[in-house]
N, C-alpha and C positions, 0 to 999 in steps of 0.2 A: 580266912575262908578256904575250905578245901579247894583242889586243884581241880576235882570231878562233880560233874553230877550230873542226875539222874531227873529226867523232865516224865513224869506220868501225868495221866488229866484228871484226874483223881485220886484220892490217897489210899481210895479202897485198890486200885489198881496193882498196887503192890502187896503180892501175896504173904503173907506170914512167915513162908518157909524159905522164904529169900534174905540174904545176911541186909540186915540194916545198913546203908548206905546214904548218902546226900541227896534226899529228894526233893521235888519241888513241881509244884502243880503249875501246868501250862497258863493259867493266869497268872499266878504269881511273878513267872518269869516274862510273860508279855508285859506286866504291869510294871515290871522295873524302869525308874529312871536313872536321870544323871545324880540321884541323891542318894543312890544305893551304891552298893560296892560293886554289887552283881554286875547290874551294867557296862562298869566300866572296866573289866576284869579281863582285855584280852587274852589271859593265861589259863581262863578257864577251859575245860575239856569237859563238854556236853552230849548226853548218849540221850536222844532224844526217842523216848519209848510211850507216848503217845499211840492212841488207839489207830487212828489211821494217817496218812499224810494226804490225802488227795487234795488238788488245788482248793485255796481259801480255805481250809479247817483249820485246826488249833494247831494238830503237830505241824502243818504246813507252815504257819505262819511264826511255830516257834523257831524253827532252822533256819527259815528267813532273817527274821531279827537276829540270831544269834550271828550268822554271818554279817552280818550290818554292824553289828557291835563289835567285830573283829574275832569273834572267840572259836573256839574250833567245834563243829559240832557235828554227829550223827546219826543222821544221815544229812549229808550237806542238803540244799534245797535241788541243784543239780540230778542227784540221786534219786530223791523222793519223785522227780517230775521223769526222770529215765526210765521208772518202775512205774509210772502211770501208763504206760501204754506196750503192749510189745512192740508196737511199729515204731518206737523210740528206741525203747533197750535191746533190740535184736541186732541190730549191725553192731552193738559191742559183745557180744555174746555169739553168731552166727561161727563165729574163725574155732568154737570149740568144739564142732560138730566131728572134727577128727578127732579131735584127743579125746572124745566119747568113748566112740568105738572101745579106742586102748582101755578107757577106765571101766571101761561097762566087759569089754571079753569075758564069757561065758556065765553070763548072769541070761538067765532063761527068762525073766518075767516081762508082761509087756508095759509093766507102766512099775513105777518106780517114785514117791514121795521121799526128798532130802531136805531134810533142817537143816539151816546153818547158823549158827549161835555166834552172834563176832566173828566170822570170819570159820569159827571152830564148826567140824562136819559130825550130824548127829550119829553117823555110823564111819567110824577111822576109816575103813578100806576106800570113803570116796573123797578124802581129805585134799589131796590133789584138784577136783576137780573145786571142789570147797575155796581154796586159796585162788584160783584164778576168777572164780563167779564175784568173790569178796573182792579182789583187787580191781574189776569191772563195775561193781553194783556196793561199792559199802553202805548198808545196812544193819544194824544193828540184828535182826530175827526177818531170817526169809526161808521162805517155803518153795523147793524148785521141785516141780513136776518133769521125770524125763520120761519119753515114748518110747516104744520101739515099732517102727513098721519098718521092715526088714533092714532098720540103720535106727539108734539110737540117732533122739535128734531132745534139746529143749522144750520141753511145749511149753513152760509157764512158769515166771517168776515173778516170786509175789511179797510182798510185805505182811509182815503178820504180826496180831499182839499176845502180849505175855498171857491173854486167856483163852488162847488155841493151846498153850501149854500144857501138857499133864507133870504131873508133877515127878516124874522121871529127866523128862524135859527140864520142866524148870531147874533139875539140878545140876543136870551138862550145862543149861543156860548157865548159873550161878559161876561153877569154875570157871568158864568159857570169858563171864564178864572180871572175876578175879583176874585171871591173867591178862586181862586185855588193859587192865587200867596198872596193870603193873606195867606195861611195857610202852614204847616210844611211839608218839603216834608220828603218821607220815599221810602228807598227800597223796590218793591214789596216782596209780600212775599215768599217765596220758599219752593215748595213741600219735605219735609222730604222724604229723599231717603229709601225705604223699612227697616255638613261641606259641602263646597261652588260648585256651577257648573258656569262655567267660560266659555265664548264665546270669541277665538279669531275671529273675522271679516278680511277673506284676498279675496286675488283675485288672483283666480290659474294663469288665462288670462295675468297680470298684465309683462309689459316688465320691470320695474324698480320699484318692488316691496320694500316695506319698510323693508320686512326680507324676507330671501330665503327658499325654502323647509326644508332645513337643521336645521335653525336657529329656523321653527316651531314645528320641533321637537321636539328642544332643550327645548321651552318653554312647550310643554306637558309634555316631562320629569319632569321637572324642578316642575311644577305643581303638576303632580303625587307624588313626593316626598313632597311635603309639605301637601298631604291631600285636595289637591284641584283636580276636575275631572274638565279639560279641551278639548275641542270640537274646530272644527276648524267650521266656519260657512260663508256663502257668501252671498249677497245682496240679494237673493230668501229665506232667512232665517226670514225678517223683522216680519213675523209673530208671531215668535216662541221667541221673545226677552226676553217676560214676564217669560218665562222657566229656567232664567240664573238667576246668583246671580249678574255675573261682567259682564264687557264688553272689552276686550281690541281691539283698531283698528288696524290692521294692513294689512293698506290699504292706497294707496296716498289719502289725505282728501284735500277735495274744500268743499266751503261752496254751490256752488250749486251743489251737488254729494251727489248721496244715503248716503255716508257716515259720511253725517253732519246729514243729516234725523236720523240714527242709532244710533247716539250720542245722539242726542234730544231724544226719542224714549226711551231708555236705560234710562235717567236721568229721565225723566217721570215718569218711572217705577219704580224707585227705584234705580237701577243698580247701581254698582261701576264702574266707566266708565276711562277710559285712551285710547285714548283723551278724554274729554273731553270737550262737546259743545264751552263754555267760549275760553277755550285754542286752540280748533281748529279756532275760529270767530279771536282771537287775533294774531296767528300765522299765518294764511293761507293769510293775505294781507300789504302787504309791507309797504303801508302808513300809516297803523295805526304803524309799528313797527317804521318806520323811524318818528312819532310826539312822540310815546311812550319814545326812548330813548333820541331822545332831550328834549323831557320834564322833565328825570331823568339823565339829564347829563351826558349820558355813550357816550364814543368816538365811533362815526361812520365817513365813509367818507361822506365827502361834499356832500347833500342834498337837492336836492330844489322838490315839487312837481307842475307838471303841470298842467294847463289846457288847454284845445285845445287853447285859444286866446290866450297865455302866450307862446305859445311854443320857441319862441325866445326871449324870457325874462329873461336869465339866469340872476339873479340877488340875490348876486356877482356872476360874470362869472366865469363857472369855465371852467376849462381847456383842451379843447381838448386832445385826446377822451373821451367821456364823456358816461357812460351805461344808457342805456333806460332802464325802464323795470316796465311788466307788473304789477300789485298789488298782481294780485292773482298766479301767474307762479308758477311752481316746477320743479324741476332738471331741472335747468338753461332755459328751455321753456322759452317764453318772458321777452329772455332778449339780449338785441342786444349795442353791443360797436356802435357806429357811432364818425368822424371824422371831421367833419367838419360841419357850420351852417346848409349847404345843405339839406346832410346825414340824419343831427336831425330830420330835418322839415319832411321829407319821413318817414321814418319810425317812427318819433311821431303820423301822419297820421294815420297810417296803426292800429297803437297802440289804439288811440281815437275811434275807430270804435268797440273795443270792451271796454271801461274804458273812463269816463267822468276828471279822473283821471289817469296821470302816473310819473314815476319818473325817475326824472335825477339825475344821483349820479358817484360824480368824482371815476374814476379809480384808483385803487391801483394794482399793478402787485407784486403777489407775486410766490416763486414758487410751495408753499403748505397753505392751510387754516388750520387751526386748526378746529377742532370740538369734544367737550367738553359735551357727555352726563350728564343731570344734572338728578337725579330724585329725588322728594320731597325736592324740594330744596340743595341736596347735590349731590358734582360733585363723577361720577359711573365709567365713561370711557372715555379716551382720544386719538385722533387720527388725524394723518396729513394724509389730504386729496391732493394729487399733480395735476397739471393743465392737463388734456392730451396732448398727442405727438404733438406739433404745435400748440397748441391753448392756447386763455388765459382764457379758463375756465376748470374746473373738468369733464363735462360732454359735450363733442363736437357731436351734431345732425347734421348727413349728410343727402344730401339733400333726396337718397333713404329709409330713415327713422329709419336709423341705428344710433346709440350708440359707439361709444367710450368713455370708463371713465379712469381715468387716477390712477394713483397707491394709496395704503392708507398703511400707518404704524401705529400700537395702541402701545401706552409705558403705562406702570405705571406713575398713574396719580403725584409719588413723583418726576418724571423726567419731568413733566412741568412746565414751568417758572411761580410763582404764580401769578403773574400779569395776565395770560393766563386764570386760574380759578377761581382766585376774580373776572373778569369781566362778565365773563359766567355766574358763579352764581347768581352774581347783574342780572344779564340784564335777567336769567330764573327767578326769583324772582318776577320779574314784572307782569310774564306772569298767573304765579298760583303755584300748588303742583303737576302739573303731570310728565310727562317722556318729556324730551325736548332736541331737540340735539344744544347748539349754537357754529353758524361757527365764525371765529374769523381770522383776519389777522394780523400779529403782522410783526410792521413795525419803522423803527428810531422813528417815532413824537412818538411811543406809539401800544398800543392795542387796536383795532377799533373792532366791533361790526358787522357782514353783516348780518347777522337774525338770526332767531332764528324756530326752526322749531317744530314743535306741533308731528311729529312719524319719527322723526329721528332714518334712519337705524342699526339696529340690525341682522349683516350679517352674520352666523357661516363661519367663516375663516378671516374675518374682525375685526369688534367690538370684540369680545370675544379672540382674540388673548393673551392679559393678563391672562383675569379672566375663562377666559371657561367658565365651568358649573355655576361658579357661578354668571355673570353675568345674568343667564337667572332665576337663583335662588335670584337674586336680588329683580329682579322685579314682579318676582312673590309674593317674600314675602310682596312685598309694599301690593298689591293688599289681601292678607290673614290681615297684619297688619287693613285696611279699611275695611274689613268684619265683622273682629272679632270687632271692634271700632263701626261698623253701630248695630251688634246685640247689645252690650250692651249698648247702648243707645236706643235702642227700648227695651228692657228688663227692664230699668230704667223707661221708659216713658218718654225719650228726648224724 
């Protein structure tokens, strides 16, 4: 199999006058499994030239997977979600407003359209600025808008498809992508992140917060005792980020929620950050977790992802009841058991209306989850989570908009079955080095996998049952541990 290719959503999408190359239509490549080659092809090199990326579409969810399956591809998901907002991709882009000026001297107009094809700039004289936009924002075809009110400044960078092309265009495009698959691909390159002031991020408002009053306390304490001044701060704060040393979130995170912005924002800046941009984009949607762990052979249940034409396509069948559920959901939100063919087809519906993507995944009834604090790679705290009173989930939504959650017990972590914690860890391992909570059901076939969550609850009378104080002195230390490691690497000249 070639080493490249070429993802459109359509086969008409590729125009005529473009050289024939390796293509392949975004279902095709969503639809691959472990019995394709494609799949399992970490070596593959993917220019994903779908129509749009924005959150849950096709090209979105193709980058997704493809990074899930280890293969290189772009635009990474990173990318695609930097270019959904400017209040994301501007703190990487804001530092070129000088080297503007220099590239723009004595161009008289007041607005200014540039293509950039791979990296390559649709008019050479702005080549320069070309290569630092592509080293920021790699994209395969972007369209950058610059201003002039009495200072060249960005106004707008945007992702574009091969049919805003004229066909002049598509021919710089064409070279642009010649040379670019001739040549060695590299990771973009990443802003070097800048005693300590520490921002926790909550939300007083929040009905099912990620840690309670109590528990925030605990961590200012916890804080103060190591020499770290902590601050409790909320989504009216985004201005004042640059003020902080760290970031910690403790907040439910969606990638389209201030508090993916904040993450971003924070990493920008320098910040010591937990979550973590990466780790929140990789934890907060189910199909990337569900192609991640088959990709790394950790046991989950039965798996298949949908698309709206697929919905009755369970193949292999699995077996009624079967759970739907949304990509992006939290505390059990989109997520619905259904019974029968019927059943599926309605409420996959209902589903497809907000995810171009969903997922069917056989039920396992147990009558507690495990969930397995891991942080930096090492498991911190351990606790059985029980189904509520009459239901077969932990957290049951009535239809008044009420919460019932069902009981939790934390042991010492020497009192769980190791099997419980070598798979947590495997499967947080994947995700990165921050604070991650994985839930787990342990059942006769084995220890299954059900996600893995990026600010898994830290609830004083819950989690900290064990360890008390020192669970909140844990984590704190991590976060002085990354401080003290960031200064002496800027004191070195890393």
């Amino acid at each position: 199999m070639s080493k490249h290719l070429i993802l459109i959503e359509r086969p008409a999408d590729w125009p005529s006058d473009l050289p024939p190359l390796p293509l392949m239509t975004a279902k095709d490549f969503i639809d691959a499994n472990d019995e394709t080659d494609l799949a399992a092809d970490r070596q593959l090199r993917v220019i994903n030239l779908c129509r749009g990326y924005r959150y849950g579409s096709m090209g979105y969810y193709c980058s997704l997977l493809a990074e899930a399956r280890g293969q290189r591809i772009l635009p990474s998901v990173g990318t695609a979600l930097d270019l959904s907002r400017k209040t994301i991709y501007e703190p990487l882009t804001e530092d070129l407003d000088e080297d503007l000026q220099k590239y723009l001297r004595g161009h008289d107009a007041r607005e200014i359209r540039l293509w950039i094809f791979l990296g390559r700039a649709s008019n050479p004289a702005f080549q320069d600025l070309a290569d630092d936009l592509f080293e920021r924002l790699p994209c395969p075809l972007l369209a950058v808008d610059l201003h002039q009110d009495n200072r060249w400044q960005i106004h707008r960078v945007r992702p574009i498809g091969l049919s805003e092309l004229d066909r002049d265009q598509r021919q710089l495009f064409a070279e642009a992508l010649q040379h670019y698959l001739a040549g060695v691909w590299q990771n973009p390159r990443r802003r070097s992140p800048g005693r300590y002031d520490l921002a926790i991020l909550h939300d007083p408002t929040d009905a099912l917060p990620p840690s309670n009053p109590r528990a925030l306390k605990a961590f200012i304490r916890a804080g103060k005792r190591l020499g770290l001044d902590v601050e409790l701060i909320t989504r009216k704060d985004y201005g004042r980020l640059a003020e902080y040393d760290a970031l910690f979130i403790r907040e439910t995170t969606a990638i389209n929620h201030h508090s993916f912005r904040f993450a971003k924002r924070a990493e920008a800046e320098g910040l010591v950050v937990i979550d973590d941009p990466i780790s929140i984009l990789r934890c907060t949607n189910k199909v990337y977790l569900a192609e991640l762990l088959r990709t790394h052979r950790i046991r989950t249940p039965a798996t298949q992802i949908l698309r709206r034409e697929r919905t009755l396509e369970l193949e292999p069948p699995l077996d009624y009841p079967v759970v739907l559920k949304i990509p992006d959901g939290a505390f059990s939100v989109g997520v619905t058991k259904v019974h029968d063919a019927a059943e599926l087809k309605d409420v996959a519906e209902r589903m497809f209306q907000k995810s171009d993507l969903i997922l069917a995944q056989e039920y396992l009834y147990t009558e507690y989850d495990w969930r397995i604090g891991v942080l930096n790679r090492q498991p911190l705290y351990a606790c059985q989570y029980f189904m509520s009173k009459d239901h077969w989930q932990i957290y049951q939504h009535k239809a008044g908009g009420g919460v019932v959650e069902g009981a939790a017990r934390t042991l010492p972590l020497e009192r769980v079955p190791p099997a419980v914690i070598k798979t947590a860890v495997k499967a947080a391992r994947l995700i990165g080095t921050g604070l991650y909570g994985v839930d787990l059901k342990q059942t006769r076939q084995g220890v299954c996998v059900i996600e893995i969550n990026d600010n898994p609850n830290i609830d004083a009378g819950v989690e900290d049952q064990i360890l008390k104080e020192q669970l909140y002195e844990e984590i704190m230390a991590e976060f002085l541990r990354r401080l003290d490691q960031r200064t002496r690497l800027r004191y070195r000249g890393g």
